[in-house]
Each structure stands twice: as C-alpha cells, then as structure tokens.
C-alpha positions as CSV (number, residue, x, y, z in Angstrom):
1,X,54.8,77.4,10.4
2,X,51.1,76.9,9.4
3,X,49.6,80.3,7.9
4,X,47.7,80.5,11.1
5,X,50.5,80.7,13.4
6,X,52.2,83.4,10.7
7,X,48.5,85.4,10.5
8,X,48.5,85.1,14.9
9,X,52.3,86.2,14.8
10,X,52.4,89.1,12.7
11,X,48.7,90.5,14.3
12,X,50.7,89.6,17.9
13,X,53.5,91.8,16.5
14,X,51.0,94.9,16.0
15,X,50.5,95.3,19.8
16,X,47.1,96.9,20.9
17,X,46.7,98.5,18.2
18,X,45.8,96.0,15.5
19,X,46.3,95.4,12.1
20,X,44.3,96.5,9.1
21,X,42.5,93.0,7.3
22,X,43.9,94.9,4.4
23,X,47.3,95.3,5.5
24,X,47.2,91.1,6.1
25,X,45.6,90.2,2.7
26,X,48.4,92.5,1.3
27,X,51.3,90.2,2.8
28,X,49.7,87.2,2.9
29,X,48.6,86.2,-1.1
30,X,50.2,82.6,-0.9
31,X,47.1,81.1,1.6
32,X,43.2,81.5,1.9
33,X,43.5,84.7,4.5
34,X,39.7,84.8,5.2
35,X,39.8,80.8,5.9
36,X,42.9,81.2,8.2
37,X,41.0,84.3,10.2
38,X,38.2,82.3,10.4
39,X,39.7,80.0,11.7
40,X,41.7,81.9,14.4
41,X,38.3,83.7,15.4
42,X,37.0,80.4,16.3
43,X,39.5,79.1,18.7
44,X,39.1,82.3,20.5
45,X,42.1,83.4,19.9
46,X,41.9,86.4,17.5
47,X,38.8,89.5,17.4
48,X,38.2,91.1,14.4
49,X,36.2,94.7,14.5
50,X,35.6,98.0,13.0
51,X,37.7,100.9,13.6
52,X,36.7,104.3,11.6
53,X,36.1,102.5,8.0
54,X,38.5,99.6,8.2
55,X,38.3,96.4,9.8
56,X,41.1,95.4,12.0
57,X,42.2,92.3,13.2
58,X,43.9,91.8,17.2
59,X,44.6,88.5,19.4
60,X,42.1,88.3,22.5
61,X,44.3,89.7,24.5
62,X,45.6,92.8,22.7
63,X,42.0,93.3,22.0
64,X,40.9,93.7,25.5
65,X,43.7,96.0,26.0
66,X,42.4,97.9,23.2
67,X,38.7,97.9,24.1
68,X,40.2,99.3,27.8
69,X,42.2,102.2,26.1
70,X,39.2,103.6,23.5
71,X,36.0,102.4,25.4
72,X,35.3,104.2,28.6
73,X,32.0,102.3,29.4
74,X,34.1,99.0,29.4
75,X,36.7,100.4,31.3
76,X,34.3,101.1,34.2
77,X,32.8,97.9,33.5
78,X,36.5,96.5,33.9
79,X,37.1,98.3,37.2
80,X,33.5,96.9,38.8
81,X,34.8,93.4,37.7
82,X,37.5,93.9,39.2
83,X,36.6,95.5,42.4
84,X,34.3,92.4,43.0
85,X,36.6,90.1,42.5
86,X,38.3,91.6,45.1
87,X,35.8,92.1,47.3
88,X,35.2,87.9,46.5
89,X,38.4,87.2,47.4
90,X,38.6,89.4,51.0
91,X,35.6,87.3,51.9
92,X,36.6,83.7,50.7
93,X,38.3,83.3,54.0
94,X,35.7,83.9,56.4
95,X,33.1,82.2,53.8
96,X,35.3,79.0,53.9
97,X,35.7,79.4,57.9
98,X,31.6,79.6,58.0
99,X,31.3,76.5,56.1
100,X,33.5,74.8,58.1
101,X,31.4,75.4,60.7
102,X,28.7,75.0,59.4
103,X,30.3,71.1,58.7
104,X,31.8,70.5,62.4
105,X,28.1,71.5,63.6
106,X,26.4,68.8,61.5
107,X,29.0,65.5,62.4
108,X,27.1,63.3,64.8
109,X,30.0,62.7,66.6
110,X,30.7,65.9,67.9
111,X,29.2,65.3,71.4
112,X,31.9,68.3,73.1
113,X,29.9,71.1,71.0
114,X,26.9,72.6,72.4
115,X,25.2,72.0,69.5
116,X,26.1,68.5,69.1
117,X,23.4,66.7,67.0
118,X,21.0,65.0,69.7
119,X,19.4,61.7,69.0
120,X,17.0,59.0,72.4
121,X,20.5,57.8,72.3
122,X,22.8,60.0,73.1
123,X,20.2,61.7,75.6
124,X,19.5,58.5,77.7
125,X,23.3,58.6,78.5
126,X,23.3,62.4,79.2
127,X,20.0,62.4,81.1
128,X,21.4,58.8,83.2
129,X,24.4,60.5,84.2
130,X,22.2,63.8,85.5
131,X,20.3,61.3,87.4
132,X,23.3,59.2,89.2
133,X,24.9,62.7,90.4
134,X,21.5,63.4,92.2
135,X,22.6,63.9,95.9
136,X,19.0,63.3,96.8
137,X,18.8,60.6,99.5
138,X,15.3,59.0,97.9
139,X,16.8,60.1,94.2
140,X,14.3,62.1,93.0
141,X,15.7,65.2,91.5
142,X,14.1,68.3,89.9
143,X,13.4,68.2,85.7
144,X,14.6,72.0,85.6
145,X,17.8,71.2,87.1
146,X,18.3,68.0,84.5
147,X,17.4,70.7,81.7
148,X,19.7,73.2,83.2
149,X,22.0,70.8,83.3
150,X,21.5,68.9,80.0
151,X,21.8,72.4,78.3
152,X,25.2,72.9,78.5
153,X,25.9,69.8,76.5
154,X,23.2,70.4,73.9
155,X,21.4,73.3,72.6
156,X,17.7,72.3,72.9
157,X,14.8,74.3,73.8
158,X,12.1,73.8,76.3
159,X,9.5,72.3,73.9
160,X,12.6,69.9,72.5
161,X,13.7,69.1,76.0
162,X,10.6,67.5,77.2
163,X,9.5,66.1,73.9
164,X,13.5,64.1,73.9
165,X,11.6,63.3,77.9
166,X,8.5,62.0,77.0
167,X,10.3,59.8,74.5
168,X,12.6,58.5,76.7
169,X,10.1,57.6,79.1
170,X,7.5,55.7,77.1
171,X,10.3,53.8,75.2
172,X,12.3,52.7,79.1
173,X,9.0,52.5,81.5
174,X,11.2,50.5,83.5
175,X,14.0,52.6,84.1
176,X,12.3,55.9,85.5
177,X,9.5,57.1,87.8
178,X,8.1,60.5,87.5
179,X,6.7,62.4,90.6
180,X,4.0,65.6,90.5
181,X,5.5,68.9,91.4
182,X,7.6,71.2,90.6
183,X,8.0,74.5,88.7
184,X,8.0,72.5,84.7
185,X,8.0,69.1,83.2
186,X,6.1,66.6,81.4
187,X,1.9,66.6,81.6
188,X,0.6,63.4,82.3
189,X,-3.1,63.1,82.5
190,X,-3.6,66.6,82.7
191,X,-1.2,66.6,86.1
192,X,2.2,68.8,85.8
193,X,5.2,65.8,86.6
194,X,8.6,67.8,87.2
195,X,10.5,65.3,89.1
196,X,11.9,62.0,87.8
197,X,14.1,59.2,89.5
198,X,16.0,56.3,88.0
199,X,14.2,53.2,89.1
C-alpha cells in the first residue's frame, strides 16, 4: 500500500467524525504526512478543516456527512438541493414530451399535423385539390371556403393565407383565374377578388 491509500484508509476508518492531523502525524513518522495530505486534498478526495483548536482530516464523503450533522445552514441548503432536484426530475418527463413536440412540429414532412410546415409547394397541391372538388358547374368557387378548407390541414392565418395566394398566382398565371366578389380575398388594382378557378 502507498502511504496515501494507508493515510485515506485509516481517516475512512474514523467515520464522520474525523481524525486529528495530530493523531495521523503520530502513526505515520515513516512518510512525508503533509506531502501525502496534500496530495489526497488535491484529487478531491480528502477535506481537511478546523474543529474547536485542532485541525482534522475526513474523506469527501464523510465530510459532507459531517458538515450535515454540525452545520444547520448547510443542512437547509442540503434539503433545497435536494427538493429541486426533485422537483427537476417530476418535470423531466413532460419537459422531454414538450420537446418532442416541439421536434415533430418542425419536420417538413409532417403534412397530417395542423401545423405542418407550409411551403408554394406543398400549397399548390392543397389549394389544386380544393379547387377540383368544386361542385360549381363554371368552377369558380368562393376564396373563404378554400381558406376554410385549407385550414384544417395547416395553421395559417388570414394575412398568411392570402399572402401563400398571391404567390401562387403570380408564379402559375396560367393555371388560375380570379373573379371580383365575395366576402375576402386578394386586392388587385384596388378591386376586392374572392373567387378563383383553375384554368
């Protein structure tokens, strides 16, 4: 055994209660005790503090114990710790189950969630289908009821729904024909267009 691991085992021996420094450079005369302590205080892995007029010696652990049996300030302190990181651990769950969520909402490719990520793309197809179900004779069907309808595949607002419009129909001229009327839609030349057909 180096004289660490005997200095380590005999202050392990004293429990919570310590041992003098004295008491060790008593026993051990045959090594360096200071160097060995030193040494052990600077792995972490023994304290060394004053009690009444004497300096004792204890292993991390034991020291802790001791600090919780004489010290009421870090008892509480302790306790708080303690209650927190229960506290921490009663909310990991539902924190983890947020984030996941939070995770699914962002993936493009989740088209079935009403909050699926919305790109021209992906809204051409939605809006095309809304159009083809139109059981208008002449085609023409209402912007409010595509919006009404769009809605329950994505989450977009007013503003966002006829912005995603406009877009779509400046970039595919060719593919729809809006109409004046109706309750909302898209201004064009300062005239209020709320129906749309696929061309």
């Amino acid at each position: 055994m180096s004289s660490e691991e005997l200095v380590l085992e005999k202050i392990l021996s004293t429990g919570s209660y310590g041992i003098k420094k004295s008491d060790l450079k008593k026993e051990f005369t045959s090594f360096d005790l200071d160097q060995s302590l030193e040494n052990l205080i600077n792995n972490g892995k023994v304290c060394v503090d004053k009690k009444g007029s004497a300096y004792y010696c204890w292993t991390s652990e034991l020291y802790l114990k001791h600090l919780n049996n004489v010290d009421p300030k870090f008892r509480i302190l302790v306790e708080r710790i303690k209650l927190v990181e229960r506290k921490l651990d009663s909310h990991s769950n539902s924190l983890k189950d947020a984030i996941n969520n939070l995770i699914d909402l962002l993936k493009p490719d989740n088209h079935d969630s009403q909050n699926a990520l919305v790109n021209l793309d992906n809204f051409k197809m939605e809006f095309d289908t809304v159009l083809s179900r139109s059981n208008s004779s002449i085609g023409w069907i209402e912007l409010g009821q595509v919006r009404s309808e769009l809605n329950q595949k994505f989450d977009l607002s007013k503003s966002d729904f006829y912005e995603l419009v406009e877009q779509l129909i400046n970039a595919y001229q060719n593919e729809y024909e809006l109409s004046t009327g109706g309750n909302e839609g898209v201004i064009l030349r300062g005239l209020l267009h709320g129906y749309v057909r696929g061309i």
